[in-house]
MMTF fields as JSON, N, C-alpha, C and O atoms, coordinates in Angstrom:
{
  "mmtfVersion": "1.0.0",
  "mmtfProducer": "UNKNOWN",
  "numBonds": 291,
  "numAtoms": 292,
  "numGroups": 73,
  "numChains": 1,
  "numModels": 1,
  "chainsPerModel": [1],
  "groupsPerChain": [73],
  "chainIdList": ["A"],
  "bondAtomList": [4, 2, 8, 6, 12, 10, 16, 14, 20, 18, 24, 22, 28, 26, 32, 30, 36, 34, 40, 38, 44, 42, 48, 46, 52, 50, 56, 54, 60, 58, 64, 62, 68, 66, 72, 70, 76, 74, 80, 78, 84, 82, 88, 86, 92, 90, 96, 94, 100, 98, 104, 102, 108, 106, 112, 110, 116, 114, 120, 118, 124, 122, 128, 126, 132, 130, 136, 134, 140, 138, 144, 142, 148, 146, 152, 150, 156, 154, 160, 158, 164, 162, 168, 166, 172, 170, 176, 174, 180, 178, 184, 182, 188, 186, 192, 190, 196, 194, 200, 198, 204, 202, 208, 206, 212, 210, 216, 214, 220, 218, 224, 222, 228, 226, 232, 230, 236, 234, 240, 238, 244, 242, 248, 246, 252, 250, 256, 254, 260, 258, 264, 262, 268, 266, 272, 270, 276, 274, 280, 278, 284, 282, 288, 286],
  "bondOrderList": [1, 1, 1, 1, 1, 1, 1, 1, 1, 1, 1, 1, 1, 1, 1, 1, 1, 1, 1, 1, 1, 1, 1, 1, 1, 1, 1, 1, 1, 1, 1, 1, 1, 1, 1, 1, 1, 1, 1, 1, 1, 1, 1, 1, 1, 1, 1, 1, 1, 1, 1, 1, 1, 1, 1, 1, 1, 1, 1, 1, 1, 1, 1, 1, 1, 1, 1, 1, 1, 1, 1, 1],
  "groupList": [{"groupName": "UNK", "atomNameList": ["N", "CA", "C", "O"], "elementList": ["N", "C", "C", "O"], "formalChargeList": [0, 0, 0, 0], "bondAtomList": [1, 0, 2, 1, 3, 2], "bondOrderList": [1, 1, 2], "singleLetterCode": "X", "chemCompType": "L-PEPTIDE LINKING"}],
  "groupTypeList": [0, 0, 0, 0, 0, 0, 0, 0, 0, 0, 0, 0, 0, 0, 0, 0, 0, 0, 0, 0, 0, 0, 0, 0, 0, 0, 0, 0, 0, 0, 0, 0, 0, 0, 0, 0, 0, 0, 0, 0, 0, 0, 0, 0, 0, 0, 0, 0, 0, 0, 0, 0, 0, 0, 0, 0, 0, 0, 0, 0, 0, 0, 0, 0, 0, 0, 0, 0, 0, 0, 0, 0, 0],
  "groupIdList": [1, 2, 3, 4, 5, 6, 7, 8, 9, 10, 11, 12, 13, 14, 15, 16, 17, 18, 19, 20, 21, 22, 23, 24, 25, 26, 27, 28, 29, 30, 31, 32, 33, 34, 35, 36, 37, 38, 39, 40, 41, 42, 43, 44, 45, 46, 47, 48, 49, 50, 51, 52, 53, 54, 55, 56, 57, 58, 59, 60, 61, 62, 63, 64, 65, 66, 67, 68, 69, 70, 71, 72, 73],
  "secStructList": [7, 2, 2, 2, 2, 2, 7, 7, 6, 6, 1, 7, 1, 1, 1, 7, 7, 1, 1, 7, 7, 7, 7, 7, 7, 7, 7, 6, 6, 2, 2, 2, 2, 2, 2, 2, 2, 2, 2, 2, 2, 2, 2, 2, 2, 6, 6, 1, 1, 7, 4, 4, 4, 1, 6, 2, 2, 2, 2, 2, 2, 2, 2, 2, 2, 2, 2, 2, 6, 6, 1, 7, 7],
  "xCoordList": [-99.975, -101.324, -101.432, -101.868, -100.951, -101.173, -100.32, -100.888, -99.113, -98.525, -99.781, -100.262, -100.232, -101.072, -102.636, -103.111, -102.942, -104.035, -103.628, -104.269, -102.221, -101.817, -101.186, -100.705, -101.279, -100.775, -101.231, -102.422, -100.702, -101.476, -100.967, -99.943, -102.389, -102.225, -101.813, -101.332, -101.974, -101.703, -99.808, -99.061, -99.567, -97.917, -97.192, -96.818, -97.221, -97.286, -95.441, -95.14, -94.227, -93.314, -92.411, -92.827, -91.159, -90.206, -89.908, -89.331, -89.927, -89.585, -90.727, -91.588, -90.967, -92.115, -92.213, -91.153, -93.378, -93.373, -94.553, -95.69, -94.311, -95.648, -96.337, -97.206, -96.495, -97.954, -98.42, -97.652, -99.428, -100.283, -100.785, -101.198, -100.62, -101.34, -100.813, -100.227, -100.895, -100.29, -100.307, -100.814, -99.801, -99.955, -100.035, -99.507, -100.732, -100.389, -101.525, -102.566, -100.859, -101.389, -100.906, -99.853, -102.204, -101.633, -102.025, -102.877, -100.998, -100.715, -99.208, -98.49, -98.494, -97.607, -96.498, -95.331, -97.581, -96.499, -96.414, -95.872, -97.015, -97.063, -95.288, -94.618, -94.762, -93.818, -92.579, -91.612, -93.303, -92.605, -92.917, -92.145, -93.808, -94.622, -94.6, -94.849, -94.174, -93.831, -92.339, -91.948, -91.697, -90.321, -90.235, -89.584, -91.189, -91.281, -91.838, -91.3, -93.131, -93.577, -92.325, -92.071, -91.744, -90.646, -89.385, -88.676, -89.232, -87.998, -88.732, -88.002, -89.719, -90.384, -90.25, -89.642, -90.874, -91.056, -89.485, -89.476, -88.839, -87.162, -87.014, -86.021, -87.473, -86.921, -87.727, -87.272, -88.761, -89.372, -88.846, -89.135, -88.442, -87.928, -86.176, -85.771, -85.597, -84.429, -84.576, -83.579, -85.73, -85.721, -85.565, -85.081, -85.949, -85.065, -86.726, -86.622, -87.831, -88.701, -90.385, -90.316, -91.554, -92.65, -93.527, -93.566, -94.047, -94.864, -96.166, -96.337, -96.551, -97.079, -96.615, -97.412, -95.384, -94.613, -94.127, -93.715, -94.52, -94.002, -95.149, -95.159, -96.55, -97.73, -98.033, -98.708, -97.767, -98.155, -97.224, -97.486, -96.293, -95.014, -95.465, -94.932, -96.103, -96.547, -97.763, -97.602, -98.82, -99.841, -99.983, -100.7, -99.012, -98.814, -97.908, -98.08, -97.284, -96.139, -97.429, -97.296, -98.248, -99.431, -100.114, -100.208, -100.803, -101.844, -100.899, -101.602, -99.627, -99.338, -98.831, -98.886, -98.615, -98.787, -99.607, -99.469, -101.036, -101.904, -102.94, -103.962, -102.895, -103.186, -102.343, -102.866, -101.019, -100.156, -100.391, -100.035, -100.996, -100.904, -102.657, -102.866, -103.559, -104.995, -105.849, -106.791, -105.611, -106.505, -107.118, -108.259, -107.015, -107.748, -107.804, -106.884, -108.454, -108.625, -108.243, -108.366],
  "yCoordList": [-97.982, -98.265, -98.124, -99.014, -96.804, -97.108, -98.257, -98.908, -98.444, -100.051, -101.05, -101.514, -101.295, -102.309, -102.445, -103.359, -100.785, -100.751, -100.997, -101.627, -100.338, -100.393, -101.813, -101.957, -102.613, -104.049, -104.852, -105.16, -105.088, -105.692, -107.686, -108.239, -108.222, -109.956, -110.45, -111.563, -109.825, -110.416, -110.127, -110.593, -109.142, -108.649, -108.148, -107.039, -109.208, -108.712, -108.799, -108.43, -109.451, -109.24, -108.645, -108.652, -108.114, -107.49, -108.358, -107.843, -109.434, -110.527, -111.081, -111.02, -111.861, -112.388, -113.737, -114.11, -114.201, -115.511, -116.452, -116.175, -117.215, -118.397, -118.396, -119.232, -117.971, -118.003, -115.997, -115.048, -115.943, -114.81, -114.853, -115.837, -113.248, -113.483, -112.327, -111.536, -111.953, -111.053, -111.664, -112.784, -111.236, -111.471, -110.238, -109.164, -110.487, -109.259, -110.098, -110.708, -109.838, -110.479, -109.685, -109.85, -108.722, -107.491, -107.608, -107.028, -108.657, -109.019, -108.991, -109.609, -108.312, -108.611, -110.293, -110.652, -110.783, -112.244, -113.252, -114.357, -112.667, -113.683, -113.488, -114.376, -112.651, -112.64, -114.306, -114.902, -114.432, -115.253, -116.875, -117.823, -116.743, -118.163, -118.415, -119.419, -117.034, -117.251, -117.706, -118.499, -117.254, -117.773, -119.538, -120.164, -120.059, -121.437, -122.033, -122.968, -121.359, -122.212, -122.116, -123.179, -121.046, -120.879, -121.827, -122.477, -121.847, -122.954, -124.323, -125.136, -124.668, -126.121, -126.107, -126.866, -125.209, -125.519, -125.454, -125.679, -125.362, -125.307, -126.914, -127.436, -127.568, -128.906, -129.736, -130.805, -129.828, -130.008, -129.649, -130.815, -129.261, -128.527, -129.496, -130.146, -129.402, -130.021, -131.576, -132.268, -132.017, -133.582, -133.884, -134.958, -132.997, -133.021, -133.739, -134.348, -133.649, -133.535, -133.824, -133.566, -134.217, -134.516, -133.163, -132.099, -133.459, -132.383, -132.599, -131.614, -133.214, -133.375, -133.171, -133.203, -132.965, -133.272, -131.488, -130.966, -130.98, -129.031, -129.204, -129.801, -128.936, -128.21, -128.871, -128.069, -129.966, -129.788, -128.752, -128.289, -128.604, -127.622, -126.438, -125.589, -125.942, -124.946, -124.447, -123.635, -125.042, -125.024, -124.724, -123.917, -125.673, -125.836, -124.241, -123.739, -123.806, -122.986, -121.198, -120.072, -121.739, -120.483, -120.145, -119.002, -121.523, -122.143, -121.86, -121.235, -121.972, -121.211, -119.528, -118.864, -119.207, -117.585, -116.992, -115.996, -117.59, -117.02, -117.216, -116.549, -117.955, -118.628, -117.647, -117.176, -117.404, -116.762, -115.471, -114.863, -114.748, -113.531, -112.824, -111.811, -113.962, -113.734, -113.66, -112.867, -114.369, -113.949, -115.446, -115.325, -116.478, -117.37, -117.744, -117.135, -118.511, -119.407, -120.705, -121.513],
  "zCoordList": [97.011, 96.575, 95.059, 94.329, 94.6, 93.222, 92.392, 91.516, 92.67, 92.174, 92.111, 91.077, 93.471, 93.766, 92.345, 91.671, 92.539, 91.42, 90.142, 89.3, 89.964, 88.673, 88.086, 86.962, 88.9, 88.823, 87.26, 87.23, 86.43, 85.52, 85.294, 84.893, 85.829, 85.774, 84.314, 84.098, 83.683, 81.962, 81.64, 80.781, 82.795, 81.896, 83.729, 84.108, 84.343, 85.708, 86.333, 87.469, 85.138, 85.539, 84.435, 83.276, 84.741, 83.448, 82.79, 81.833, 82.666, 81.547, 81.377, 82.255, 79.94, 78.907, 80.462, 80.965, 80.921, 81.909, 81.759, 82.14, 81.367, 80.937, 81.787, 81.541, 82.649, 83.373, 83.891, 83.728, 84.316, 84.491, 85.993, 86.605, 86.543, 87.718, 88.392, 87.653, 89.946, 90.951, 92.031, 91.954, 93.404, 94.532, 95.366, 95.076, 96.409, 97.434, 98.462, 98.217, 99.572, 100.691, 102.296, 102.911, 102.694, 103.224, 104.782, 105.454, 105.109, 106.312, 106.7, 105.914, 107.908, 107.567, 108.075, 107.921, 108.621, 108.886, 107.323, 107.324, 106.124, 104.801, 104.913, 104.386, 105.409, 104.69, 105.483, 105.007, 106.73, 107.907, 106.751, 106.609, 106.331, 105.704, 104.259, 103.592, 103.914, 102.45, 102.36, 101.504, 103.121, 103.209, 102.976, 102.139, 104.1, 104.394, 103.164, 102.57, 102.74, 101.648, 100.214, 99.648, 99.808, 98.891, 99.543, 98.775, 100.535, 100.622, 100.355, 99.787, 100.571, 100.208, 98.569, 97.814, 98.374, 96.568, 96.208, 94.997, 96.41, 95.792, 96.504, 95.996, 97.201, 97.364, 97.23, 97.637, 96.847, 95.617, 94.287, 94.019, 93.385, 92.625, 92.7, 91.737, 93.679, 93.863, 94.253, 94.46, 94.328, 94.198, 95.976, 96.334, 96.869, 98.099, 98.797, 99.861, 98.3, 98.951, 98.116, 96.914, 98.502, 97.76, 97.399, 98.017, 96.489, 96.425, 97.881, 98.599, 98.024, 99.364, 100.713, 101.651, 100.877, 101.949, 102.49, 103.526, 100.914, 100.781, 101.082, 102.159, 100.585, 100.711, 102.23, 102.875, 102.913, 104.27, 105.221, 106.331, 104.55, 105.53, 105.057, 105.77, 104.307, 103.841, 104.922, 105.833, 104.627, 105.319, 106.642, 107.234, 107.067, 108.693, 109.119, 110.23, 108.425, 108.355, 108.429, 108.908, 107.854, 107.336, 108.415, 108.863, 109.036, 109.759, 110.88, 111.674, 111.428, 112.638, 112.433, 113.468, 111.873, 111.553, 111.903, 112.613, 111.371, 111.286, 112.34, 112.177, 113.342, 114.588, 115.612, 116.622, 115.241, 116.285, 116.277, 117.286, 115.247, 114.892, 115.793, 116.461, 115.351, 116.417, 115.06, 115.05, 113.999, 112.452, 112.701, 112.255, 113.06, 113.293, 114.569, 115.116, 115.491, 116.61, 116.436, 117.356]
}
């Protein structure tokens, strides 16, 4: 918990990183869907795949997690 408070969005990793921000998402199946959405963005990223084609595998990937888990209907 205190990590979490002490989190700072302006300087949030050990190296200087052009963009700003945190995450924490305190469920534990993000971790089943974050997997999925991070392998999309790398093929994307690798030319393997659309940027449209990740964010629906993403989604869908979330959207059954979170359906399976009883956090949505």
């Amino acid at each position: 918990m205190k990590a979490i408070e002490s989190a700072d969005p302006n300087d949030a990793s050990l190296r200087k990183v052009p963009y700003s921000g945190i995450q924490f998402v305190g469920i534990p199946e993000f971790q089943s869907f974050g997997t999925v959405v991070g392998q999309a963005i790398e093929g994307v990223v690798a030319g393997q795949t659309s940027v449209d084609a990740a964010l629906k595998a993403g989604n869908a990937a979330a959207d059954r997690a979170v359906k399976q888990a009883g956090y949505q209907k």
